[in-house]
N, C-alpha and C positions, 0 to 999 in steps of 0.2 A: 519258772512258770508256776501260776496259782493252779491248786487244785479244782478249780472248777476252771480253767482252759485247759487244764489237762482233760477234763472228760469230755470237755467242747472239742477239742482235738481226735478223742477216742470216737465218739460218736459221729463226728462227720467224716474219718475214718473209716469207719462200720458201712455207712452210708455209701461213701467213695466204693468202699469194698465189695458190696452187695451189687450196686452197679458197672462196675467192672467184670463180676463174676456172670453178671445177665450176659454183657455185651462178649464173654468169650463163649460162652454157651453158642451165641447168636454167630459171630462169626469165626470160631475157629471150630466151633461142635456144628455148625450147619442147622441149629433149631431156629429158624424163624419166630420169632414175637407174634402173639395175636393183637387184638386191640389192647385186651386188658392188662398184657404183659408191659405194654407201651406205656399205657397211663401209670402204672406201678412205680416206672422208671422215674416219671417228672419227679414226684416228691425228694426222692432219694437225690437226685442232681440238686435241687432247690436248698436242703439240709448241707451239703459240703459247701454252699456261697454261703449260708447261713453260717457254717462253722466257720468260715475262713474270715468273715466280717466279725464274729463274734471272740474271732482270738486278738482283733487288735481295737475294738469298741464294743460297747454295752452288752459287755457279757450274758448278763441277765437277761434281756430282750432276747436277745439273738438263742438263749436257750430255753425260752417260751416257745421260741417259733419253729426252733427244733423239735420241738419236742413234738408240737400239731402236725408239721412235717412228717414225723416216723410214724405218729398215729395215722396221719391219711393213707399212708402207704400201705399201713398195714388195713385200714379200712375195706380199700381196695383189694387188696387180696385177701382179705376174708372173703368179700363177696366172689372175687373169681373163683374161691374154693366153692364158691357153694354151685356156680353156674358149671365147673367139671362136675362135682359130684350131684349135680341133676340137681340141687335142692332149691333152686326157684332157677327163672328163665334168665337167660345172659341178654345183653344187647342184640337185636334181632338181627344185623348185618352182621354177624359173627357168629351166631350160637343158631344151630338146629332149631326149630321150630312146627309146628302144625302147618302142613298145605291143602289138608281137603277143602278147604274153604278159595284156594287160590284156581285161577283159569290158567290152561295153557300157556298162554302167554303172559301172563304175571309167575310163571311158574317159573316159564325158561329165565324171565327178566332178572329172578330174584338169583338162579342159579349163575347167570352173566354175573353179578356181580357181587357175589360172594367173595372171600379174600380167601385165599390161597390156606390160611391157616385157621382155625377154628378156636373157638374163646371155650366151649363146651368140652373139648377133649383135652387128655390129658399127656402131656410127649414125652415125658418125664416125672419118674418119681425116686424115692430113695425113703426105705421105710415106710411106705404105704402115703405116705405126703408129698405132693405135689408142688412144684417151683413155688405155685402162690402160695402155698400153705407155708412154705419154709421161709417166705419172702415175710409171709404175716406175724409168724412167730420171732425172725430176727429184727424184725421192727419194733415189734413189742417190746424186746429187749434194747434196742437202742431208744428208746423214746424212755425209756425207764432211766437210763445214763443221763440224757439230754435232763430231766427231771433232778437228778441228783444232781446237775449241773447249776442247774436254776435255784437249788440250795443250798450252795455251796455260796461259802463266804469268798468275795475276790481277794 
């Protein structure tokens, strides 16, 4: 195997890996997903077709588009670190918001259909960083692989 489907391997690996470690959080730790844990996931899944096309055709392509792949990911969970740690507002069907401007009943409607889990809070952390935070930092590093990949001679 060339050194650059070696790190296309390594990186959709990473990818596979990071999603996998979501999905046992979710169902063997009992943490439910908000929205923006959701959206974090697609990239991460798109990056292992991405790798798994990229180990038997156009290597280079397939690690360009890894590589925008890991950066979305972690785009994403930049911004859900900043909507835990309050620093701008999240999606408003997920994240706390202002109601004094809301009626009664726009009140109750809004609290109907709230989702069970919250994009604003944080259900987990580990050294003061939070899923997305660690979700953003491991992306950044595989999008840097993906990157070494795409200069790499085949």
């Amino acid at each position: 195997m060339t050194r650059q489907k070696t790190l296309i391997l390594l990186a959709a690996a990473g990818s596979a890996a990071l999603l996998l470690g979501a999905l046992a959080f979710q169902h063997i730790g009992g943490m439910a997903p908000c929205k923006l844990c959701i959206w974090q996931r697609w990239p991460h899944g798109i990056a292992v077709g991405i790798g798994a096309v990229g180990l038997v055709a156009l290597p280079a392509l397939m690690a360009a588009l890894g590589a925008l792949a890991a950066l979305a990911t972690a785009a994403i969970g930049g911004y859900h670190t900043g909507v835990e740690r309050g620093w701008w507002q999240g999606p408003s069907d997920c994240s706390g918001g202002p109601i004094s401007s809301l009626s009664t009943e726009d009140l109750f409607a809004q609290i109907m259909a709230a989702p069970l889990v919250r994009c604003d809070e944080v259900p987990w952390e580990m050294w003061s960083l939070s899923m997305a935070s660690w979700n953003m930092l491991a992306s950044l590093g595989l999008m840097l692989i993906w990157l070494m990949a795409l200069r790499a001679r085949p």
